[in-house]
ZADO-1210 file (C-alpha; in nm, 4 decimals, padded with zeros to 6 digits):
<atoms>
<atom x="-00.5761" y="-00.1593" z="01.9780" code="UNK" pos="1"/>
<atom x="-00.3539" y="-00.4812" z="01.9459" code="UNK" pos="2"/>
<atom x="-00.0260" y="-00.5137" z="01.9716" code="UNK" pos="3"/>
<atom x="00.2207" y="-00.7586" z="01.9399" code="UNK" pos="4"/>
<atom x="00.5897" y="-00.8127" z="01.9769" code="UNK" pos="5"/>
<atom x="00.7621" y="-01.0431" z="01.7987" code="UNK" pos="6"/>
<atom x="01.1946" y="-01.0561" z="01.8026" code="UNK" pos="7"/>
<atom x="01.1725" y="-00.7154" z="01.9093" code="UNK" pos="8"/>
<atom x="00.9847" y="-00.5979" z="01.6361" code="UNK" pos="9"/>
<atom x="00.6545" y="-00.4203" z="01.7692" code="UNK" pos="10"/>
<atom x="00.3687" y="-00.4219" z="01.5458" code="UNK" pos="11"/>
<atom x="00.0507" y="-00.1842" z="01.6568" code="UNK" pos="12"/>
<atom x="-00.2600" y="-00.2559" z="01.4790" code="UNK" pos="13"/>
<atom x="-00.6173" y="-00.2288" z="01.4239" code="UNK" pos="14"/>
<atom x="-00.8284" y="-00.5426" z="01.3366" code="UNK" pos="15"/>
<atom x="-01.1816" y="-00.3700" z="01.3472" code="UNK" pos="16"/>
<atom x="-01.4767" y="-00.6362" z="01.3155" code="UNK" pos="17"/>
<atom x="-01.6590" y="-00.8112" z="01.1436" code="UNK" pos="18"/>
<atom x="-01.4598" y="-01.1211" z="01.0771" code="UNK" pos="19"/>
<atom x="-01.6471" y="-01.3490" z="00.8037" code="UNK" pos="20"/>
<atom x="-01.6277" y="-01.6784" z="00.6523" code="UNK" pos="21"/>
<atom x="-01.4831" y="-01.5014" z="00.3944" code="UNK" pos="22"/>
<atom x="-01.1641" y="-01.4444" z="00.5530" code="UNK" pos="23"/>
<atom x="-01.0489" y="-01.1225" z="00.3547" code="UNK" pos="24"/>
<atom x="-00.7928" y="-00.8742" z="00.4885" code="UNK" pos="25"/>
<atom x="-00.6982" y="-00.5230" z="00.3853" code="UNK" pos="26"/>
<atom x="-00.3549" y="-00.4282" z="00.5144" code="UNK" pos="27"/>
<atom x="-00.3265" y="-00.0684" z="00.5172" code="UNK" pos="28"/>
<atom x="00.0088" y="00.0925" z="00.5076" code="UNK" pos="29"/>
<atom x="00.0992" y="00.4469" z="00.6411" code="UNK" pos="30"/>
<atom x="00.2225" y="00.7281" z="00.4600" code="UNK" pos="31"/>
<atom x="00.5182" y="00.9501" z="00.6005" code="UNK" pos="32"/>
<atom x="00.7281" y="00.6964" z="00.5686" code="UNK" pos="33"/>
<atom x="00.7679" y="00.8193" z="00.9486" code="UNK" pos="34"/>
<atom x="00.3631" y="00.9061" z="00.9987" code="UNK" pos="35"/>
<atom x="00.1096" y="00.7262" z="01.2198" code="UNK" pos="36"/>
<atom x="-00.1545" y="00.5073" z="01.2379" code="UNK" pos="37"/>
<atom x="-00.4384" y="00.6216" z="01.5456" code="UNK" pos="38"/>
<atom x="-00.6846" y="00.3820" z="01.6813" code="UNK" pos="39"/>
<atom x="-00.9444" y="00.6264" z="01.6133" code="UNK" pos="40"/>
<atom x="-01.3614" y="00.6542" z="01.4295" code="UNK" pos="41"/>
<atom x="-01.2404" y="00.6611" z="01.0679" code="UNK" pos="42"/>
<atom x="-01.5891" y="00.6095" z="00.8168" code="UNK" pos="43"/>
<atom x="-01.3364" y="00.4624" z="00.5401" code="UNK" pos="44"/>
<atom x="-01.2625" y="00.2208" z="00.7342" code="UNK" pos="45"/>
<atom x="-01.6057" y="00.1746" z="00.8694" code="UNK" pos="46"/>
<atom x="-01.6498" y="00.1072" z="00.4692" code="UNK" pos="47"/>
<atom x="-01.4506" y="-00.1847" z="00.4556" code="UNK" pos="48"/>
<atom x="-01.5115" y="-00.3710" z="00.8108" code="UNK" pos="49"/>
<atom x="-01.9120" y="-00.2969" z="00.7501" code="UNK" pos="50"/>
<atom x="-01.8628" y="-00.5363" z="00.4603" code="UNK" pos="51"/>
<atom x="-01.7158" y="-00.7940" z="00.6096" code="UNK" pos="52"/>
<atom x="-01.3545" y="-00.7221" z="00.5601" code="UNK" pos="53"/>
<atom x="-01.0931" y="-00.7413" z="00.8354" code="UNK" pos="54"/>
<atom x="-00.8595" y="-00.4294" z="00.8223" code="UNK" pos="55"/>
<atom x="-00.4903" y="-00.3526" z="00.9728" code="UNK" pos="56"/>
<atom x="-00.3451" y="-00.0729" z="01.0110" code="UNK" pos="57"/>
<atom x="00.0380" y="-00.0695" z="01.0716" code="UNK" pos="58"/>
<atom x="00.2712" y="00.1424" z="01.2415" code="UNK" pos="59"/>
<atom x="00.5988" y="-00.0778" z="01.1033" code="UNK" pos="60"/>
<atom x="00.9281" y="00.0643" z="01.2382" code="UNK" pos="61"/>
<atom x="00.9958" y="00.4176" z="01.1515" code="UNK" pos="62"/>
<atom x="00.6574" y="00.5155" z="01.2553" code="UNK" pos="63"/>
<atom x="00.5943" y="00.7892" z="01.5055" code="UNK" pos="64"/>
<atom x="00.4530" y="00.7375" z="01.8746" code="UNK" pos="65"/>
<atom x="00.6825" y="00.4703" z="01.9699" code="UNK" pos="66"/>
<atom x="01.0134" y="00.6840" z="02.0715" code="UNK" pos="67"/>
<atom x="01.3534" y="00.7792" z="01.8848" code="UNK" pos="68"/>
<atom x="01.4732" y="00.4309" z="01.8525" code="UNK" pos="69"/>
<atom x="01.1944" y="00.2779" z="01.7043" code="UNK" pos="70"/>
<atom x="01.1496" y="00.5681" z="01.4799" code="UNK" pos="71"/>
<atom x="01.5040" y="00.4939" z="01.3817" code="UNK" pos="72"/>
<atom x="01.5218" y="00.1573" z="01.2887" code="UNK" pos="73"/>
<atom x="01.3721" y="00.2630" z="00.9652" code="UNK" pos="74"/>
<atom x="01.7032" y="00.4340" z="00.8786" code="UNK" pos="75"/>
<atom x="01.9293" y="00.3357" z="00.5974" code="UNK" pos="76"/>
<atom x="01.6707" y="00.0231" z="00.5729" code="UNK" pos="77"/>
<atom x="01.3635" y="00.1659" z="00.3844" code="UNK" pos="78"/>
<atom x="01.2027" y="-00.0785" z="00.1916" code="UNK" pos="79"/>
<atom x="01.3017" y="-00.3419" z="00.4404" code="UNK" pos="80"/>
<atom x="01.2247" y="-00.3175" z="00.7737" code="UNK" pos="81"/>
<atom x="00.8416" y="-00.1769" z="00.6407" code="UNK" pos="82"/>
<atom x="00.7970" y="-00.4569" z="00.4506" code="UNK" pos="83"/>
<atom x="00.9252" y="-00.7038" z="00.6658" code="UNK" pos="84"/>
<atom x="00.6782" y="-00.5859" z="00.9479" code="UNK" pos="85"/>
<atom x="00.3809" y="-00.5495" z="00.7155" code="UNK" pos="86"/>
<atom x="00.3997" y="-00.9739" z="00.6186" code="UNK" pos="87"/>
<atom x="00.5033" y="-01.0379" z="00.9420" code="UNK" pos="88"/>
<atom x="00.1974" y="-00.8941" z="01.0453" code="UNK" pos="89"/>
<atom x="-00.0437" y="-01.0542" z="00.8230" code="UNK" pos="90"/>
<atom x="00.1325" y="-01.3902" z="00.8664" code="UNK" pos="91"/>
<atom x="00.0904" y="-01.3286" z="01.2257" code="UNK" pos="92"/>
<atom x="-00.2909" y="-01.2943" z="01.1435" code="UNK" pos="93"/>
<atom x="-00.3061" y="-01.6211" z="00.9043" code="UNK" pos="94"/>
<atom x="-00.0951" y="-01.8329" z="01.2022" code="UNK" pos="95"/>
<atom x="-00.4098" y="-01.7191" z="01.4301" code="UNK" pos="96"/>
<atom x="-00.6851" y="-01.8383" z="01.1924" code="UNK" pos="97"/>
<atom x="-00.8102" y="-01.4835" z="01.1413" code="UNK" pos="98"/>
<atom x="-00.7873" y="-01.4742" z="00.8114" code="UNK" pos="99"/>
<atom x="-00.7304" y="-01.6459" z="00.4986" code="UNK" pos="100"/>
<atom x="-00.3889" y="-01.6555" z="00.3506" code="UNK" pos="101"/>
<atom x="-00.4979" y="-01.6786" z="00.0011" code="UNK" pos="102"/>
<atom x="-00.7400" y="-01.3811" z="00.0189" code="UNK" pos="103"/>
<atom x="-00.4422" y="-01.0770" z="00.1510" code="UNK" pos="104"/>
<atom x="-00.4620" y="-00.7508" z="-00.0335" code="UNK" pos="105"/>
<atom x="-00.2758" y="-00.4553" z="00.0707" code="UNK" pos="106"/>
<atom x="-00.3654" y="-00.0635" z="-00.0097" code="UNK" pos="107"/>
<atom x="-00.1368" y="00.2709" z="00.0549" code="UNK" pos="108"/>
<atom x="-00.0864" y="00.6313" z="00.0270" code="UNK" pos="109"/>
<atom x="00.2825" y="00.7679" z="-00.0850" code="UNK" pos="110"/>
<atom x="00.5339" y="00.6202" z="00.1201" code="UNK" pos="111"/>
<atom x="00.2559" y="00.3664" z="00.1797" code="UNK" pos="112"/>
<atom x="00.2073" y="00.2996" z="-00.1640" code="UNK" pos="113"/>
<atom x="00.5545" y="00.2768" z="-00.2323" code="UNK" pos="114"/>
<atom x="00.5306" y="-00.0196" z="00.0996" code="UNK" pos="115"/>
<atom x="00.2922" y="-00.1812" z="-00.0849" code="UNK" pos="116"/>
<atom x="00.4606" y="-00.2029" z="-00.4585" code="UNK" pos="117"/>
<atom x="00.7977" y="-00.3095" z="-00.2756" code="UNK" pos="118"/>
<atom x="00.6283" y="-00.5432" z="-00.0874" code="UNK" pos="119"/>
<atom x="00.4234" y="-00.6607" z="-00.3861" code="UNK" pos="120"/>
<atom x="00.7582" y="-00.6709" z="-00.5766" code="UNK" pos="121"/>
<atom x="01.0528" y="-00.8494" z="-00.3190" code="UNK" pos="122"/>
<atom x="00.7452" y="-01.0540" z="-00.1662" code="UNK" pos="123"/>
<atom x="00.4692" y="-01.2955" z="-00.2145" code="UNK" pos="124"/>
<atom x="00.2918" y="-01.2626" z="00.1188" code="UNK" pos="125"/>
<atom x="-00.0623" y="-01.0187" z="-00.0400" code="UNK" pos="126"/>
<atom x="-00.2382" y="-01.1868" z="-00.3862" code="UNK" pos="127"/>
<atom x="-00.3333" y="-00.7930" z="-00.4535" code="UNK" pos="128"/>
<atom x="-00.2186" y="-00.4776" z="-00.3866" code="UNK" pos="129"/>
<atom x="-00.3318" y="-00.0606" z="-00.4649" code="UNK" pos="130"/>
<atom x="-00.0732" y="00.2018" z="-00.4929" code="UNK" pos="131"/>
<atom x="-00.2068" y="00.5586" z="-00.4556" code="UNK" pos="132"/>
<atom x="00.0160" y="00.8179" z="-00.5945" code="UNK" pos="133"/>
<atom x="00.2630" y="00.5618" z="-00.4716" code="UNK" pos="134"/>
<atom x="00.6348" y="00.5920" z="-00.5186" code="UNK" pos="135"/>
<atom x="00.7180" y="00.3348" z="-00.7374" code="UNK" pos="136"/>
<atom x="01.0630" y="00.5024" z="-00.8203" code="UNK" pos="137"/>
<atom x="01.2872" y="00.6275" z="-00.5092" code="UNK" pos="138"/>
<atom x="01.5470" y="00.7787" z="-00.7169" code="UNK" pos="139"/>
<atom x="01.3072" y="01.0306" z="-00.9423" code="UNK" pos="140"/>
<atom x="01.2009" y="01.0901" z="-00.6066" code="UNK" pos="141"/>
<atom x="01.5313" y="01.2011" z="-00.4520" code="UNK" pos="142"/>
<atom x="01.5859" y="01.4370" z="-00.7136" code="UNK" pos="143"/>
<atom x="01.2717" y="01.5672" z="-00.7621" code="UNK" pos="144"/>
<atom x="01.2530" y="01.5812" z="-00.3653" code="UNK" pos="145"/>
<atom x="01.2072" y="01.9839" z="-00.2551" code="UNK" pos="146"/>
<atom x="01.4912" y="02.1462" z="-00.0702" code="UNK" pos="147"/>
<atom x="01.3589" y="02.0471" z="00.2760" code="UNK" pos="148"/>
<atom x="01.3834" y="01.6836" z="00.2728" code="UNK" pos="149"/>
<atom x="01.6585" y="01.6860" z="-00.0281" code="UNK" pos="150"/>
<atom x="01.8531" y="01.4087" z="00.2411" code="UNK" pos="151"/>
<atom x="01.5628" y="01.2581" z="00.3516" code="UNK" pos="152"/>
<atom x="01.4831" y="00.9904" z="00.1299" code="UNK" pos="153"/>
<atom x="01.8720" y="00.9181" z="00.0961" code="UNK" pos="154"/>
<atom x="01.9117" y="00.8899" z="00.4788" code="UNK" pos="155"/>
<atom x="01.6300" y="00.6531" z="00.4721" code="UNK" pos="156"/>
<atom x="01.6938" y="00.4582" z="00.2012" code="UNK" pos="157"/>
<atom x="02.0876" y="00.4564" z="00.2968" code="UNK" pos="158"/>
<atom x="02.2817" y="00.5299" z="-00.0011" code="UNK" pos="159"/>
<atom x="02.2203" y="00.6321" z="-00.3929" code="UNK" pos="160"/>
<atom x="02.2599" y="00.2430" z="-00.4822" code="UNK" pos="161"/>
<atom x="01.9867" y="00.1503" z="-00.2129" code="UNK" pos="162"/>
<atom x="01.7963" y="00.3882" z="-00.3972" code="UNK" pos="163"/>
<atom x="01.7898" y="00.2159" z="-00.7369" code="UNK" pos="164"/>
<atom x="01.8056" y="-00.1307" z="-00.5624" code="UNK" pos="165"/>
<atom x="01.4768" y="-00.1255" z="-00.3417" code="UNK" pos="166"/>
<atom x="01.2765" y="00.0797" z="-00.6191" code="UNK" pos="167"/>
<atom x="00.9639" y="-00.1461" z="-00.7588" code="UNK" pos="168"/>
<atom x="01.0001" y="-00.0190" z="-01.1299" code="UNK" pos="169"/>
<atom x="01.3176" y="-00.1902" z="-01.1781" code="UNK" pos="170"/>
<atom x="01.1917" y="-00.4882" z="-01.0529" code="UNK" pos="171"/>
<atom x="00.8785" y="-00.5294" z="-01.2099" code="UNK" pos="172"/>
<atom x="00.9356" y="-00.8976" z="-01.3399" code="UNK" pos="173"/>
<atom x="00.9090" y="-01.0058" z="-00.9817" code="UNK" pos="174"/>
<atom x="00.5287" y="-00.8858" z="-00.9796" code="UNK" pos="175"/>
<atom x="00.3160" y="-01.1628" z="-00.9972" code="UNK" pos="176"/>
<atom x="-00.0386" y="-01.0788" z="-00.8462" code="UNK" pos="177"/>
<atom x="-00.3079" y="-00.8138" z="-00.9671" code="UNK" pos="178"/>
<atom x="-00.2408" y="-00.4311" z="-00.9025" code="UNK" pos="179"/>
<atom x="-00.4640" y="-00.0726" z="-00.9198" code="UNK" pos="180"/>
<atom x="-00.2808" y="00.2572" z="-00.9524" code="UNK" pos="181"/>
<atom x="-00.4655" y="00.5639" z="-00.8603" code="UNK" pos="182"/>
<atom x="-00.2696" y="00.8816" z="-00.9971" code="UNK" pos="183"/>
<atom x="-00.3230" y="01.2487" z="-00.9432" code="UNK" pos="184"/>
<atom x="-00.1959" y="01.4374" z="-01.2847" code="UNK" pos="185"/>
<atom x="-00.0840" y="01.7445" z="-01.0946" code="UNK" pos="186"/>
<atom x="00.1321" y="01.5376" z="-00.8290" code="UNK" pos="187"/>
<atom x="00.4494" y="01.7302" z="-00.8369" code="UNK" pos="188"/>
<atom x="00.5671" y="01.4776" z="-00.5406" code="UNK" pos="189"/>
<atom x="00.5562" y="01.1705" z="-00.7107" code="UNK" pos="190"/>
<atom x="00.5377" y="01.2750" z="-01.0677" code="UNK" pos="191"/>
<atom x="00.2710" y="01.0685" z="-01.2851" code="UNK" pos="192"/>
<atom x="00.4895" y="00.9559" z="-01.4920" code="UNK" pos="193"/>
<atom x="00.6324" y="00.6450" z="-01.2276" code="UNK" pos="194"/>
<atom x="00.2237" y="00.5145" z="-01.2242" code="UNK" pos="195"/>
<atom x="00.2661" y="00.4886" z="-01.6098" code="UNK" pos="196"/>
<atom x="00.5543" y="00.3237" z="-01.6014" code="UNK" pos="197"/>
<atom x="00.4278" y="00.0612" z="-01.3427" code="UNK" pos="198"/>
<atom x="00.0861" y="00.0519" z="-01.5278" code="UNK" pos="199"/>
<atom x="00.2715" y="00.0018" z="-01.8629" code="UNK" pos="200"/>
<atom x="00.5418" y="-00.2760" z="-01.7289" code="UNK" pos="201"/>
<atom x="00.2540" y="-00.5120" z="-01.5595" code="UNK" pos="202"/>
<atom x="00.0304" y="-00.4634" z="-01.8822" code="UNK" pos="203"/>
<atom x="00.3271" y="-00.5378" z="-02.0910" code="UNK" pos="204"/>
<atom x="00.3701" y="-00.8881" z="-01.8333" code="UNK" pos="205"/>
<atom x="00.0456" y="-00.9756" z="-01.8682" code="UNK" pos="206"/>
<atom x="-00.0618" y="-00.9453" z="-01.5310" code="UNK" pos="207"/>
<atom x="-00.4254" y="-00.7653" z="-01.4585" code="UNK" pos="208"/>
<atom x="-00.3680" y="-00.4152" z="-01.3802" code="UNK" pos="209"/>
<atom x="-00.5545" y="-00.1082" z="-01.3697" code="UNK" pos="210"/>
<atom x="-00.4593" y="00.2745" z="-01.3925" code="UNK" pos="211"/>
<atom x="-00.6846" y="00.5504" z="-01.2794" code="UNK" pos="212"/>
<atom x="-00.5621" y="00.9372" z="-01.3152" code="UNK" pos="213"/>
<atom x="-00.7604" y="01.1950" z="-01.1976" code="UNK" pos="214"/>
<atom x="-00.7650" y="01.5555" z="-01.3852" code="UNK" pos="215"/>
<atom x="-00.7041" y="01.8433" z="-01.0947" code="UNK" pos="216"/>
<atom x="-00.5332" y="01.6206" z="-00.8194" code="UNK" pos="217"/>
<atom x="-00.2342" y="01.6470" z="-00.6590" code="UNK" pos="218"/>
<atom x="-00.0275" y="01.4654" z="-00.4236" code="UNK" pos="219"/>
<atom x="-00.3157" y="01.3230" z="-00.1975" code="UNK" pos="220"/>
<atom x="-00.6501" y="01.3406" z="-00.3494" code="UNK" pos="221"/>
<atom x="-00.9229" y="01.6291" z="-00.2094" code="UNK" pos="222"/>
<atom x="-01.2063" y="01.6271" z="-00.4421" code="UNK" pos="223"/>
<atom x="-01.5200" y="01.3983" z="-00.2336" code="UNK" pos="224"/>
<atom x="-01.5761" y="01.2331" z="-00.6146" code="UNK" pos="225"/>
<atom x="-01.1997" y="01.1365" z="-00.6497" code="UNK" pos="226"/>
<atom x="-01.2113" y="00.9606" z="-00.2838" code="UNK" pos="227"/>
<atom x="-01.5221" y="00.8021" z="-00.3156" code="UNK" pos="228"/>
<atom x="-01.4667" y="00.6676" z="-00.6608" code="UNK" pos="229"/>
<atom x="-01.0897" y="00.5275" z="-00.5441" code="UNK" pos="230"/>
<atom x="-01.2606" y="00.4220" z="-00.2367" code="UNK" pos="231"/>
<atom x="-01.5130" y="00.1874" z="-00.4376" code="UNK" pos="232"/>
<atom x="-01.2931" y="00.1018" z="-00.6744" code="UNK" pos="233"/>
<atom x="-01.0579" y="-00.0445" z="-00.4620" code="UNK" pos="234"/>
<atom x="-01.3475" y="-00.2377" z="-00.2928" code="UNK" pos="235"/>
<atom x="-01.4325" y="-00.3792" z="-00.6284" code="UNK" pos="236"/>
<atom x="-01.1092" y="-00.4505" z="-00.7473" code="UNK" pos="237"/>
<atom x="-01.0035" y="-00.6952" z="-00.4990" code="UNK" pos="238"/>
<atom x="-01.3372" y="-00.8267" z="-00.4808" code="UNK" pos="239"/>
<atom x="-01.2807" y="-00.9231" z="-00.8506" code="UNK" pos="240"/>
<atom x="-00.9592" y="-01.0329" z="-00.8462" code="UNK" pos="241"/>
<atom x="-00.9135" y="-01.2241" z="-00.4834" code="UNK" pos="242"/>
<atom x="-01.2515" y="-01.2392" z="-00.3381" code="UNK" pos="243"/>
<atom x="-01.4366" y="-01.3295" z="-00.6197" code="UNK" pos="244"/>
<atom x="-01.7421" y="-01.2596" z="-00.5350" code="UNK" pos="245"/>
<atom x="-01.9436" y="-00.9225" z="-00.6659" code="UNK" pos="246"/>
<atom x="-01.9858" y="-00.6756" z="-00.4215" code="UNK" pos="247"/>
<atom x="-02.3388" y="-00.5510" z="-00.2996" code="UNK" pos="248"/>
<atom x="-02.2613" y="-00.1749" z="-00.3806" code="UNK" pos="249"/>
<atom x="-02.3947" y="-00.0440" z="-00.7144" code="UNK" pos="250"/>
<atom x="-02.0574" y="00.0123" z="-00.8266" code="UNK" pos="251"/>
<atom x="-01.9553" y="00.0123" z="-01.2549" code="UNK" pos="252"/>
<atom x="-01.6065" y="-00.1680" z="-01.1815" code="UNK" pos="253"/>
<atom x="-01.2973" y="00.0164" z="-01.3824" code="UNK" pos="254"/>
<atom x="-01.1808" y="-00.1591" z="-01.6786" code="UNK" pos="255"/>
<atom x="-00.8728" y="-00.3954" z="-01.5642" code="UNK" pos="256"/>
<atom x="-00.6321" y="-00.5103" z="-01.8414" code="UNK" pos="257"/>
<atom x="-00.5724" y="-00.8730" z="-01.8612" code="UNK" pos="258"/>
<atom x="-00.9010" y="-00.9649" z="-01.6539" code="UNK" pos="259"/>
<atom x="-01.1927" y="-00.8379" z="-01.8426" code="UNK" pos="260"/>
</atoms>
C-alpha cells in the first residue's frame, strides 16, 4: 500500500505490478460514496495487472478507515473533493513517470461511477472512462433515494442546487473522450433510465459510446456471466479506444457507436 499526502489531502492507493512500456492505468473509484478500498488478493484485479495494466484504487476523502474528519471532508462537496483527489492522483502517477498521461482510463461502481462521469464531465485528466450502474443524475437520485438515506445524498452534495449543478447529464457537452455504460434493468437505485440518457446524449455528440443492459440485474451485478462479460468488455474497450492495441483474450468486442 502507497500513500501519499499532498496539501493535506491523503490519497491511499494500490499500484499492483506489472508496469509496461505501455504505460496504461486503470483508476478505480469506490462505491459508497463513503466505502473503502482494502489492499487485499482481489482476481479482478489480478485481471488487469496480469496484462500489463497498472491499477489504483482510491480512497478520496469521504472514504472510510481514515477517521471522522477525513470522512467528512466529503460533506456538502460531493462531486468535488472525489474528483479532485482521483486526478490528483493520477497526475501524481504521470509526474513520477509511471504511467502515460495520454493512456488514463477510469472505471466505477455507483457512487464510483457517478466519480467517474463527473470527473469525465468537469475534467480532462482520463481519455476514457466506464460507468457501472453509475449515477449520472443526483437529483432522480435524491428522490428516488429510500427512506433511510432520504438526507444523505443532499447532505453530501450540500444543497438541492448542488444537486442539479454537479450532475453529469446536464453537462454532457463537456464530454469529450470515449465512454461504456453497463446497466442493470431492474436497478431500482439508480433507475436505467439515467444510462439511456447518458448513452443517448454522447451518441447524439458524436462521441464513441457504448451501452450494455443486462436482463435480471439489479443495483450491482450477481450473475458470474454479467461480471465476466463487463469485466472483458471493459478490458477491450479501452484497449480499442486508448490503448490501441487488440487484446490477447478471445473476446467479440461490444458494438461502440461512433468507432466501429
Amino acid at each position: 500500500m502507497l500513500r501519499v499526502t499532498a496539501s493535506l489531502i491523503f490519497y491511499s492507493f494500490r499500484v499492483c505490478a506489472r508496469l509496461t512500456d505501455f504505460g496504461l492505468l486503470l483508476m478505480c473509484v469506490t462505491g459508497g460514496p463513503t466505502d473503502e478500498a482494502h489492499g487485499t488478493l482481489n482476481l479482478s484485479i489480478q485481471y488487469w495487472t496480469s496484462r500489463g495494466w497498472a491499477f489504483v484504487d482510491v480512497n478520496y476523502g469521504g472514504s472510510t478507515g481514515y477517521g471522522r474528519a477525513y470522512r467528512e471532508r466529503l460533506l456538502g462537496k460531493w462531486g468535488i473533493v472525489d474528483i479532485n483527489d482521483c486526478c490528483s492522483c493520477a497526475e501524481y502517477l504521470v509526474d513520477e513517470g509511471k504511467v502515460d498521461g495520454k493512456r488514463l482510463c477510469i472505471t466505477g461502481c455507483s457512487a464510483g461511477g457517478y466519480t467517474t462521469l463527473a470527473t469525465l464531465a468537469f475534467r480532462d485528466t482520463f481519455r476514457a472512462g466506464a460507468s457501472l450502474f453509475g449515477i449520472g443524475d443526483l437529483k432522480s437520485l435524491s428522490d428516488h433515494m429510500h427512506k433511510f438515506e432520504s438526507h444523505y445524498i443532499i447532505n453530501l452534495a450540500g444543497n438541492e442546487i448542488a444537486l442539479n449543478e454537479r450532475s453529469p447529464i446536464n453537462f454532457v457537452d463537456r464530454f469529450s473522450c470515449p465512454i461504456i455504460v453497463f446497466q442493470g434493468l431492474e436497478d431500482t437505485v439508480v433507475q436505467p433510465e439515467q444510462a439511456r440518457k447518458i448513452y443517448e446524449a454522447l451518441k447524439k455528440k458524436g462521441l464513441p459510446v457504448a451501452l450494455v443492459e443486462y436482463e435480471g440485474e439489479s443495483h450491482g451485478f450477481r450473475k458470474a456471466e454479467s461480471i465476466k462479460f463487463t469485466l472483458e468488455q471493459q478490458m477491450v474497450f479501452f484497449a480499442r479506444s486508448v490503448g490501441q492495441f487488440a487484446v490477447a483474450d478471445d473476446i467479440t468486442p461490444t458494438h461502440i457507436d461512433y468507432f466501429d
